[in-house]
Backbone bond lengths (Angstrom), bond angles and torsions (degrees), N, CA, C in turn:
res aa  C-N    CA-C-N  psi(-1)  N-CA   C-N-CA  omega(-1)  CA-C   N-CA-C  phi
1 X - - - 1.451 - - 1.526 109.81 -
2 X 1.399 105.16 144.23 1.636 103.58 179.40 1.329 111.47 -116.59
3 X 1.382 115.51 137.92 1.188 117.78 -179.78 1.520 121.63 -109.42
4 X 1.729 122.01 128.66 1.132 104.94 -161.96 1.959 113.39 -93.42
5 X 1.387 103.01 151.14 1.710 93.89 -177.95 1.645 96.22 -56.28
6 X 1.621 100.73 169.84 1.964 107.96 -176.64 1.730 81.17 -117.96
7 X 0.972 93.54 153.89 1.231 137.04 169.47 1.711 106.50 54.68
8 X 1.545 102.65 -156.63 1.928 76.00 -159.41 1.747 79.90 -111.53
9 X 1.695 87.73 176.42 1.434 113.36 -156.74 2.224 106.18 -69.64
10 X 1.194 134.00 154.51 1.127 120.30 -176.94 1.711 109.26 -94.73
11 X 1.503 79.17 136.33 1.661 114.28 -175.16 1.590 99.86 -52.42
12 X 1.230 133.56 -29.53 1.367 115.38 -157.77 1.489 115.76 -143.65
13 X 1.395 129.42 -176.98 1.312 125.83 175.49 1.059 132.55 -83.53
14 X 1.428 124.79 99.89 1.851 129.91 -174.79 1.610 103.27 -42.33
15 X 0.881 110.61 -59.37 1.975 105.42 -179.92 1.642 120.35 -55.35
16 X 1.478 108.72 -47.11 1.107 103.68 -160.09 1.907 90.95 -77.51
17 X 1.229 131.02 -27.89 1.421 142.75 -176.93 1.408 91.56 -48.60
18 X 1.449 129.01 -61.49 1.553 145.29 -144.46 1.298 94.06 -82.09
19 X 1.309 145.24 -53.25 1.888 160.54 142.53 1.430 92.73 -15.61
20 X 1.527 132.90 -51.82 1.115 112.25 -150.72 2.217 104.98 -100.59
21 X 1.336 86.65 -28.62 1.520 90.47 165.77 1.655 127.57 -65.26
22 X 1.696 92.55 -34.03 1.182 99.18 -179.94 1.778 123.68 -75.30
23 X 1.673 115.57 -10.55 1.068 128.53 170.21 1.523 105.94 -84.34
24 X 1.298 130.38 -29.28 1.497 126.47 172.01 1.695 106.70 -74.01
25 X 0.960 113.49 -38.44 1.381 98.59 -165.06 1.772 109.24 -76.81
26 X 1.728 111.25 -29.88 1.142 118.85 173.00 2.019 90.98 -67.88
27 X 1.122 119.96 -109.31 1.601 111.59 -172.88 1.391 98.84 -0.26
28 X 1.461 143.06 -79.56 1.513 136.74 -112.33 1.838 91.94 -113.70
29 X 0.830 130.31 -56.68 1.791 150.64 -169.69 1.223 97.51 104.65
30 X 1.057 115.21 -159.65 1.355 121.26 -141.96 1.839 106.35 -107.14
31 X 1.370 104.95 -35.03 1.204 116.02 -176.87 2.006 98.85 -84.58
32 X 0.542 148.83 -53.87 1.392 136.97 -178.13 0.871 112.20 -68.64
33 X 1.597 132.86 -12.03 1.494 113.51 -178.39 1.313 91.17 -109.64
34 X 2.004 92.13 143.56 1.554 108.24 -159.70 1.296 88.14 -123.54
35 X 2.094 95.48 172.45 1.680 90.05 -171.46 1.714 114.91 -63.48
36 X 1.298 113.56 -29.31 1.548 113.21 179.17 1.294 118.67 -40.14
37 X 1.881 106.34 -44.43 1.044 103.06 -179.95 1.590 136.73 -77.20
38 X 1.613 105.18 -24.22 1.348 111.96 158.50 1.355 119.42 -61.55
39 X 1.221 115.86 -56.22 2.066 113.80 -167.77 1.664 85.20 -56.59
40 X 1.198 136.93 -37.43 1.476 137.27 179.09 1.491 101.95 -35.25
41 X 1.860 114.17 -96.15 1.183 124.10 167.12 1.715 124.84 -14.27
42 X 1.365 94.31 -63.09 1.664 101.49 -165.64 1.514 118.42 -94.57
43 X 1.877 112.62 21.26 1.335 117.10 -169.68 1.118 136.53 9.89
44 X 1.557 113.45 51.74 1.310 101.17 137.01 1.886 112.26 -136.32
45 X 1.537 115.70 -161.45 1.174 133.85 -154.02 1.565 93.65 -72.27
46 X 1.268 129.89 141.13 1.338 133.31 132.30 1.142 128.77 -19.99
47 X 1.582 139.20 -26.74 0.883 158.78 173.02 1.672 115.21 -78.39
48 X 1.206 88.00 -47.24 1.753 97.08 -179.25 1.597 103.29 -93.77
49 X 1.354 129.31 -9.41 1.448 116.57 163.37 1.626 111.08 -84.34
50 X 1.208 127.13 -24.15 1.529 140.16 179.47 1.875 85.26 -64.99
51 X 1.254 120.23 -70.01 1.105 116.15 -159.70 2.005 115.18 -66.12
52 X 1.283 109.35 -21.29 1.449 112.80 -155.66 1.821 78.01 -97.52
53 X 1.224 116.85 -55.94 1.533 117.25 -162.12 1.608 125.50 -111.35
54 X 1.248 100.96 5.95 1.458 108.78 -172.77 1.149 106.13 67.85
55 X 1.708 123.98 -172.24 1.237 142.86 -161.73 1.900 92.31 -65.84
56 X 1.903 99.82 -172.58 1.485 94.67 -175.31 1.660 126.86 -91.52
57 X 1.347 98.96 5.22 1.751 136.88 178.71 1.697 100.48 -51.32
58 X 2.289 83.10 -77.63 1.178 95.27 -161.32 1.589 102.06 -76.68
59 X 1.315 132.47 -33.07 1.604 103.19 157.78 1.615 134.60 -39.78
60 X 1.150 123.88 -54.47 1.172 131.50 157.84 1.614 117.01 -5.82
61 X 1.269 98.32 -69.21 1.373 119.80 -170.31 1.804 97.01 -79.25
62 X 0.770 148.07 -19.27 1.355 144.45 -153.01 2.241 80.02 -114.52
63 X 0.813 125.54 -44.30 1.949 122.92 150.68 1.546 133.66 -58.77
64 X 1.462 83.01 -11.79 1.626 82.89 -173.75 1.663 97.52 -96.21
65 X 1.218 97.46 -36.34 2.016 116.45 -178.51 2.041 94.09 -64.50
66 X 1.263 106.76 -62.60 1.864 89.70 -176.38 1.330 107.44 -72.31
67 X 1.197 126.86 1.13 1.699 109.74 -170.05 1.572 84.98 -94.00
68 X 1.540 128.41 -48.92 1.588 128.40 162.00 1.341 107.87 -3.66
69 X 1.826 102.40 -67.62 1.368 100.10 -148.15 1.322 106.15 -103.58
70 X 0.893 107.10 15.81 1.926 117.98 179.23 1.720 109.01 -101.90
71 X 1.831 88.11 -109.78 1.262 109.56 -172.76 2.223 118.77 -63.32
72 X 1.273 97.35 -18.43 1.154 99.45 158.72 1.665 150.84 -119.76
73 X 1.320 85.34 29.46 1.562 114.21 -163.14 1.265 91.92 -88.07
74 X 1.102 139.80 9.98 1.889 140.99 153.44 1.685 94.28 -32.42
75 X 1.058 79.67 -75.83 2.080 92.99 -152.02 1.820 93.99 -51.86
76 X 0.853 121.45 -73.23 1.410 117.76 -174.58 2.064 115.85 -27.66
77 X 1.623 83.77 -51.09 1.786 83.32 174.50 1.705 116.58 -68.10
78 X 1.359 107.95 -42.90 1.325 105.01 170.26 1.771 127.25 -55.96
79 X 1.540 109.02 -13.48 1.136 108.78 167.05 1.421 136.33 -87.06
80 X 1.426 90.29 -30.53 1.674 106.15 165.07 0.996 122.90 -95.08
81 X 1.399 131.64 11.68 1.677 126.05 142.58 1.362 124.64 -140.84
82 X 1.732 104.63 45.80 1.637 96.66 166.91 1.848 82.23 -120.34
83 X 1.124 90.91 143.79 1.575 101.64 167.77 1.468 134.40 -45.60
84 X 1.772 107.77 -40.47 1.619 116.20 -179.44 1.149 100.00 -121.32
85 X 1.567 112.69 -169.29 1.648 135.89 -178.05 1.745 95.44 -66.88
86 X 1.483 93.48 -43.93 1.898 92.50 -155.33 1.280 119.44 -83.36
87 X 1.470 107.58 -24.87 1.149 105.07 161.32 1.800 132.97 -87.80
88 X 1.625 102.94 -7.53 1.320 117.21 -179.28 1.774 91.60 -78.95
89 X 1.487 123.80 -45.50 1.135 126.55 -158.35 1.926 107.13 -71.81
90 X 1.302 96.86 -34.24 1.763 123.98 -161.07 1.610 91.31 -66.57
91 X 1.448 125.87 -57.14 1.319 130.86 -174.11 1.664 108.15 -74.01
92 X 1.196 121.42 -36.91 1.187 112.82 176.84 1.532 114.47 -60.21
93 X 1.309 129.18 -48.81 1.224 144.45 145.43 1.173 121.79 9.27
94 X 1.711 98.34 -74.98 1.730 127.33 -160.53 1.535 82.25 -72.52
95 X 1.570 121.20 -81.69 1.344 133.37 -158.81 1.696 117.73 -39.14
96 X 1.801 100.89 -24.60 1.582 105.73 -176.67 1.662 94.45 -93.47
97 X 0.994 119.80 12.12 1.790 127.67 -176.36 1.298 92.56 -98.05
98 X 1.235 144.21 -34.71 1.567 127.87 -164.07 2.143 97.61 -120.92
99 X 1.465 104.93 -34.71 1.707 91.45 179.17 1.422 98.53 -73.44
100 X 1.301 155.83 12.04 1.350 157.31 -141.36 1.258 88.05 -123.49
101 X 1.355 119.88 -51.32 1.684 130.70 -174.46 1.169 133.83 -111.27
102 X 1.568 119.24 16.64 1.018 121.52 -142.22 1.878 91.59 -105.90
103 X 1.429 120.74 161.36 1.838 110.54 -173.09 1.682 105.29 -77.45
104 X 1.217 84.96 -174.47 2.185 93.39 -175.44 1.381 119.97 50.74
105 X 1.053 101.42 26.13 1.779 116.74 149.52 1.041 113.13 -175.28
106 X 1.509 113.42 176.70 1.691 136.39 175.75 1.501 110.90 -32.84
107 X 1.136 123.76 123.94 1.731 102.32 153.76 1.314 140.65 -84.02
108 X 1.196 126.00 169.10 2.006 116.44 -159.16 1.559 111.18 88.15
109 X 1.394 113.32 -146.04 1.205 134.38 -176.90 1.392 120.01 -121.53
110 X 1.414 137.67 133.79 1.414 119.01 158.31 1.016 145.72 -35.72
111 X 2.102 97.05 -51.61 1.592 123.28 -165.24 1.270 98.27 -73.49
112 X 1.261 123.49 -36.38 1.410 123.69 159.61 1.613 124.87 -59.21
113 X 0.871 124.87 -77.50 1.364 120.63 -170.54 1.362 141.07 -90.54
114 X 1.608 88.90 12.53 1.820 108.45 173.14 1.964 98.83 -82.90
115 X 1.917 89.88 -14.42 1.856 79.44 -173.78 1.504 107.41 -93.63
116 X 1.148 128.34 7.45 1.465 120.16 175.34 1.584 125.60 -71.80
117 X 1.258 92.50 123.02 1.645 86.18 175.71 1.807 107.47 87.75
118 X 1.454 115.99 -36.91 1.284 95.95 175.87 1.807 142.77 -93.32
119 X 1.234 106.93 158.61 1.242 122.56 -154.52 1.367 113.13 -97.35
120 X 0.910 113.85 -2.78 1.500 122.22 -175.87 1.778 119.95 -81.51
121 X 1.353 107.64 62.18 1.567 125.43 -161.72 1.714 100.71 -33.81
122 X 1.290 137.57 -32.66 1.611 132.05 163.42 1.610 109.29 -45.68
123 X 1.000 113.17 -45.66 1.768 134.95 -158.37 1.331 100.93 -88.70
124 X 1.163 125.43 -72.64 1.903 113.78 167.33 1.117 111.39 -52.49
125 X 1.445 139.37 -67.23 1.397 136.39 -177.92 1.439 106.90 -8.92
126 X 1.724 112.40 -82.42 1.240 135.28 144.96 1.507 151.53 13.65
127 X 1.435 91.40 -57.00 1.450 119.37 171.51 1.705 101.38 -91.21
128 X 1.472 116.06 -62.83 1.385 117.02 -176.52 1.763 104.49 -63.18
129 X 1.401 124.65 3.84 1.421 115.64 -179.69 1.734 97.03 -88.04
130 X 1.501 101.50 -48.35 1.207 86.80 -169.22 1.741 112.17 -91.79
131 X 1.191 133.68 21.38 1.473 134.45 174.31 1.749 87.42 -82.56
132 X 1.827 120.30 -53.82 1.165 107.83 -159.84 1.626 100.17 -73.21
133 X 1.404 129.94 -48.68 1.520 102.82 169.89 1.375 135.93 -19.95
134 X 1.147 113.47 -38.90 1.874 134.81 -165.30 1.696 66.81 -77.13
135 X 1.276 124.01 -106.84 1.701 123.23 -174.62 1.409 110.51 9.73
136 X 1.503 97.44 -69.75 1.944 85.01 -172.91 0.696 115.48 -89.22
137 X 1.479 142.14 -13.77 1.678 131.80 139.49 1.790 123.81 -29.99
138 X 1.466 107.70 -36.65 1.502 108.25 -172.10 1.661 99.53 -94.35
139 X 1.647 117.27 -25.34 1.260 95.04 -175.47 1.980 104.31 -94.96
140 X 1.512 110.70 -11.02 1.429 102.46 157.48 1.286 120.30 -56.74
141 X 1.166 126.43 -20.89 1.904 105.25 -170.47 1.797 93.79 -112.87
142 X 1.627 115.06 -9.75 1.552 84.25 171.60 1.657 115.46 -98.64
143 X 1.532 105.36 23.16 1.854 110.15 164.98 0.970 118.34 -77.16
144 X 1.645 104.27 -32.87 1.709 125.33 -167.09 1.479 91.38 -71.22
145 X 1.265 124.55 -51.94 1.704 118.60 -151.34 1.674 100.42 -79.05
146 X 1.814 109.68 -29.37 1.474 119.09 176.07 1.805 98.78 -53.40
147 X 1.352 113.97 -49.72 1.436 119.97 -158.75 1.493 109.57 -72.06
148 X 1.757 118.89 -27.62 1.225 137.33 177.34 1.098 112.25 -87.37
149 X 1.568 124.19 5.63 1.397 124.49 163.61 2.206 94.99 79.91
150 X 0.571 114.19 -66.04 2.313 118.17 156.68 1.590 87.00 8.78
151 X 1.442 131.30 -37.19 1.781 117.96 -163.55 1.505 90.35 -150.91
152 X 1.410 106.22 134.58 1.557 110.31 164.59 1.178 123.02 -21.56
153 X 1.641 136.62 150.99 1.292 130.97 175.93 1.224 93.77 -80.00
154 X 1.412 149.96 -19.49 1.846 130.64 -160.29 1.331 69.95 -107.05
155 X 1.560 152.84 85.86 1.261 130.00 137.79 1.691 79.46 -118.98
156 X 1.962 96.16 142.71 1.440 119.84 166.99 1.276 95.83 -80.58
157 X 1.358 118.58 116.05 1.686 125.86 149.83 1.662 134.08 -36.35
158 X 1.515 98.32 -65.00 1.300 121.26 159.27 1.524 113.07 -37.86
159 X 1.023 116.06 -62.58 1.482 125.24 -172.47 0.749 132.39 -71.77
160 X 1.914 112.60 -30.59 1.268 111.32 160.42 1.836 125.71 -82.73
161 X 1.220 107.10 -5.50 1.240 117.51 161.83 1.400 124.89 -103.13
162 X 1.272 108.26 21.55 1.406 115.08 157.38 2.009 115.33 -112.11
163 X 1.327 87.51 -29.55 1.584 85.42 165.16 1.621 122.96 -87.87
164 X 1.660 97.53 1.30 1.790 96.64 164.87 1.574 106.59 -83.61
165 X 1.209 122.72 -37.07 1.148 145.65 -152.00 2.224 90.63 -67.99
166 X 1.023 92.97 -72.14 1.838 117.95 -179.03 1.595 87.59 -46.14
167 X 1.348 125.91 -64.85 1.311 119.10 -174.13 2.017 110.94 -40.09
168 X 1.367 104.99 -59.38 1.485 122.64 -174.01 1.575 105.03 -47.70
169 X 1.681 110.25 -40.78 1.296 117.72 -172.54 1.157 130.60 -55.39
170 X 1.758 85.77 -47.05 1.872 114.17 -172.70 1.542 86.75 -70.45
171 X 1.713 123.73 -69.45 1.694 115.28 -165.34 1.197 103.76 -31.14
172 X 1.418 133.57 -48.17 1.853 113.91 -154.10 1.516 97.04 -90.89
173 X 1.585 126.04 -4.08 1.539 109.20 -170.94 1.692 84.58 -83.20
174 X 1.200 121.57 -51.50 1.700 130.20 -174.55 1.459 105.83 -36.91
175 X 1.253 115.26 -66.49 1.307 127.35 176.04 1.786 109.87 -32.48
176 X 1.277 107.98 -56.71 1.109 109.03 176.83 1.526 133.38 -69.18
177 X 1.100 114.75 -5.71 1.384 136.94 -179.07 1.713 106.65 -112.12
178 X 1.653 116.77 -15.68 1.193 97.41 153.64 1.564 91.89 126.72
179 X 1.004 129.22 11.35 1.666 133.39 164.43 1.104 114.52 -47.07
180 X 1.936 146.98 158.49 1.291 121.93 175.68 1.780 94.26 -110.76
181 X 0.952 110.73 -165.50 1.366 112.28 -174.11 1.978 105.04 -107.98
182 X 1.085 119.82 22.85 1.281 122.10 159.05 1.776 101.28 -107.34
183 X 1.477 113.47 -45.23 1.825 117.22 154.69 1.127 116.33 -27.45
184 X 1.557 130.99 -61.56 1.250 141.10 -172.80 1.479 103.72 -68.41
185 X 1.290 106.30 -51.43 1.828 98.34 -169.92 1.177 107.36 -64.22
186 X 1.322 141.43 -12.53 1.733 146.45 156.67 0.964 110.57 -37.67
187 X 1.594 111.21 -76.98 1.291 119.48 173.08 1.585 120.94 -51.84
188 X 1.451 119.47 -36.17 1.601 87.40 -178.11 1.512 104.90 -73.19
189 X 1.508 112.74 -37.59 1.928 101.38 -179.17 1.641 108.38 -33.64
190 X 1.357 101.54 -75.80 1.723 116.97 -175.75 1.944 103.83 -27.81
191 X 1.320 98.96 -55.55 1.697 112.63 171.40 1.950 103.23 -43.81
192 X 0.790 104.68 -77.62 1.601 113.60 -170.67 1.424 103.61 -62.38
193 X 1.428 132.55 -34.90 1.370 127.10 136.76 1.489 130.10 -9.16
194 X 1.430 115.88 -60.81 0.909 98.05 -172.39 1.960 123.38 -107.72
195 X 1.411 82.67 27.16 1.776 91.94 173.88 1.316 116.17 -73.28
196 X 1.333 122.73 166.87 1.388 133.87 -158.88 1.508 106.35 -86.34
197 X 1.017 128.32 101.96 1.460 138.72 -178.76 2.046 103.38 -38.27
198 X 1.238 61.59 150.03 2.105 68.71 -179.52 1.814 101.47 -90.67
């Protein structure tokens, strides 16, 4: 027996649609950009974004997952192939100094600045779940290097991966206000500056 597909086939490109939402929601955050304004961006119908992506939630999250593995997949690579905290932390730094500013997209960060301003307690929850993951990701590998002797034994872990963290924060708010990306790379040196000598 054959079964026929329902309804008719889609007019347009699922990726390039998801590219283009995902540049509004980075520009706009999450709470101001409305569905008008997405089916806007990603031309097509309201109808066919309900159907291709679900409501504007679960899109969200389906941008927050490719921007992960895309445009912010810096930090992740820098963790799995620099040897220590400081240098995993030092390159992530630099590298979020020039994709922060770099042309043909938003400047800053998403995970950052899709959460400003919005109200949508699912959607911050969310966002602030996974900023603090990145946290205990950065203060997991500088215990290891504390424990490997790689970082002073009186270095606070926590702390120092919360003042990498604030550093990352401030670069993408700067960025957005108009920092250049030789500005930013100052700051992460000055940043990595002031870590605890091994």
């Amino acid at each position: 027996m054959v079964t026929r597909q329902r309804g008719r086939p889609r007019s347009f490109d699922r990726l390039t649609a998801l590219e283009q939402a995902t540049l509004a929601f980075w520009e706009h955050g999450y709470e101001t950009t409305s569905v008008s304004d997405l089916t806007r961006v990603m031309g097509i119908s309201a109808p066919s974004l309900y159907a291709a992506f679900g409501d504007k939630k679960t899109l969200f999250e389906e941008v927050v997952e490719a921007y992960a593995l895309g445009y912010g997949a810096y930090g992740a690579r820098a963790f799995a192939e620099e040897p220590t905290a400081r240098d995993a932390l030092g390159r992530m730094l630099r590298e979020a100094a020039v994709l922060f500013t770099e042309p043909g997209h938003p400047h800053g960060c998403l995970m950052i600045s899709a959460a400003i301003n919005c109200s949508t307690p699912e959607v911050e929850e969310a966002l602030r779940d996974r900023r603090n993951e990145n946290l205990a990701s950065f203060e997991d590998r500088i215990r290891r290097d504390v424990e490997s002797g790689e970082l002073p034994a009186g270095t606070d872990p926590r702390a120092l991966a919360r003042f990498s963290g604030a550093v990352l924060q401030g670069m993408s708010q700067q960025a957005r206000d108009g920092a250049t990306a030789e500005e930013l790379t100052a700051v992460a040196e000055a940043a990595m500056g002031a870590w605890p000598q091994a």
